[in-house]
C-alpha positions as CSV (number, residue, x, y, z in Angstrom):
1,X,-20.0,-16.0,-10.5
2,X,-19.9,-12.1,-11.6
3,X,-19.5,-11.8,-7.4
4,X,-16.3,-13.9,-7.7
5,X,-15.1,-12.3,-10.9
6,X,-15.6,-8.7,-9.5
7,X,-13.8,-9.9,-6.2
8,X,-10.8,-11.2,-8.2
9,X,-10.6,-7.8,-10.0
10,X,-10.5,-6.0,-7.0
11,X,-7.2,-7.4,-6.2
12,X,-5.9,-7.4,-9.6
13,X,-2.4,-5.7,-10.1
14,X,-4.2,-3.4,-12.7
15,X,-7.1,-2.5,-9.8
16,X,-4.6,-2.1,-7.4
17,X,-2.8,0.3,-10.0
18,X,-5.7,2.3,-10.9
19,X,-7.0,2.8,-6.8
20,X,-3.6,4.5,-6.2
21,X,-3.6,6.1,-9.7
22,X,-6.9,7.5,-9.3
23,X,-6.1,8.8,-5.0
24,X,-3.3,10.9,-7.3
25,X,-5.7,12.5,-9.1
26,X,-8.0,13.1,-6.1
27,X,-4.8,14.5,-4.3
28,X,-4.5,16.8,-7.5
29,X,-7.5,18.4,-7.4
30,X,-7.3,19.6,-3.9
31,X,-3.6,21.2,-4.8
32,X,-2.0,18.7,-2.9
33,X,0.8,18.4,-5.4
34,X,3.8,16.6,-3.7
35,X,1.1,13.7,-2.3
36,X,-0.3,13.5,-6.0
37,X,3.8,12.7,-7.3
38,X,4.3,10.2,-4.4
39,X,1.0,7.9,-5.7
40,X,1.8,8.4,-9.5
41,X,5.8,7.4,-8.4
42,X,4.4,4.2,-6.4
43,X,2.5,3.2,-9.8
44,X,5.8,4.2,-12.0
45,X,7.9,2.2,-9.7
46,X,5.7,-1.1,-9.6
47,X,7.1,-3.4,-12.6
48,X,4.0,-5.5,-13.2
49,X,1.6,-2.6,-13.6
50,X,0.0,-2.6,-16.9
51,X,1.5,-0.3,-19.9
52,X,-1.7,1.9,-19.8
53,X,-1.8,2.6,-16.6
54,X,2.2,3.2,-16.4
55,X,1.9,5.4,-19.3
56,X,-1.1,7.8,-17.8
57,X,1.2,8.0,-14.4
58,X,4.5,9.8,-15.9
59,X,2.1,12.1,-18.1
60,X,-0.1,13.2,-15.2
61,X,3.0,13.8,-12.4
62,X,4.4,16.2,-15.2
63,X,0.9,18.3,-14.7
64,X,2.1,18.0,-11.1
65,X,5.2,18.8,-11.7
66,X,4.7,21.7,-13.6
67,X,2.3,22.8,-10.5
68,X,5.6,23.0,-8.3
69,X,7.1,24.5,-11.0
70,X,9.8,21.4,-10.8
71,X,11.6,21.1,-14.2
72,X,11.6,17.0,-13.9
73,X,8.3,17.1,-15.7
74,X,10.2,16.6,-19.0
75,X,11.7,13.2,-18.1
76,X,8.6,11.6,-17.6
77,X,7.0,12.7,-20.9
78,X,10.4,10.9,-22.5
79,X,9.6,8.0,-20.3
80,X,5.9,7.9,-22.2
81,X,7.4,8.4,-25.6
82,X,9.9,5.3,-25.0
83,X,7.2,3.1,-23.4
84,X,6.4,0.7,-26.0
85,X,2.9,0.1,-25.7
86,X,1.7,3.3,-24.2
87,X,-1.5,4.1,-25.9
88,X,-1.0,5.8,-29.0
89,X,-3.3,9.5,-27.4
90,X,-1.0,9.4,-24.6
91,X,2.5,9.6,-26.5
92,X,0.6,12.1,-28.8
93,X,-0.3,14.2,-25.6
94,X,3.5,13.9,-24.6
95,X,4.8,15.0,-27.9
96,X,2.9,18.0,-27.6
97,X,3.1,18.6,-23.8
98,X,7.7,18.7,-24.9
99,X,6.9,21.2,-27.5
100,X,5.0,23.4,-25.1
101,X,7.6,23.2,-22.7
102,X,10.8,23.5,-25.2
103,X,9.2,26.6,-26.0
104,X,8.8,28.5,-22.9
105,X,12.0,27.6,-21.8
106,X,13.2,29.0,-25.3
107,X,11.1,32.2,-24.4
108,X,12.5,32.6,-20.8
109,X,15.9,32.5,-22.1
110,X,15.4,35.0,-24.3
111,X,13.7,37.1,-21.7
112,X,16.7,36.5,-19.6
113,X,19.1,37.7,-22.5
């Protein structure tokens, strides 16, 4: 039975989710920035993924983002603090990640000034 149960997760949408989640972050750490935002946009764009995986997407293509140094970063973290059951850590980290952000654009300003 723990054969059939483990069979069944493996075509759950949440496995499904996590497998393309997870080839982001692979994609990530060998620099391959653009590839890592397509998989973390496939699992934003898929309705019936869970919250917590949906949540950990936007956050993590920011990183990417901010790797291409592509300004769009500070959508997503909005799209984290509006999801309604992301986990708690990860609004906290996008809260955080908004200030960091807000302030060197503040700082580049006034470097431009």
């Amino acid at each position: 039975m723990k054969q059939f149960d483990w069979i069944v997760g493996c075509f759950s949408t949440r496995q499904k989710s996590l497998r393309v989640y997870n080839r982001g972050i692979s994609q990530a750490r060998q620099g391959k920035h653009d590839v890592t935002i397509q998989h973390y946009a496939t699992v934003i764009g898929n309705s019936a993924v869970p919250e917590d995986v949906k949540a950990m997407s936007p956050f993590n293509r920011t990183l990417a983002y901010a790797n291409v140094d592509d300004s769009r970063g500070a959508t997503d973290l909005n799209m984290v603090l509006k999801m309604r059951d992301a986990p708690p850590h990860m609004k906290t980290g996008a809260t955080r990640k908004l200030a960091r952000m807000q302030q060197r654009a503040e700082r580049r300003s006034r470097s431009h000034d």
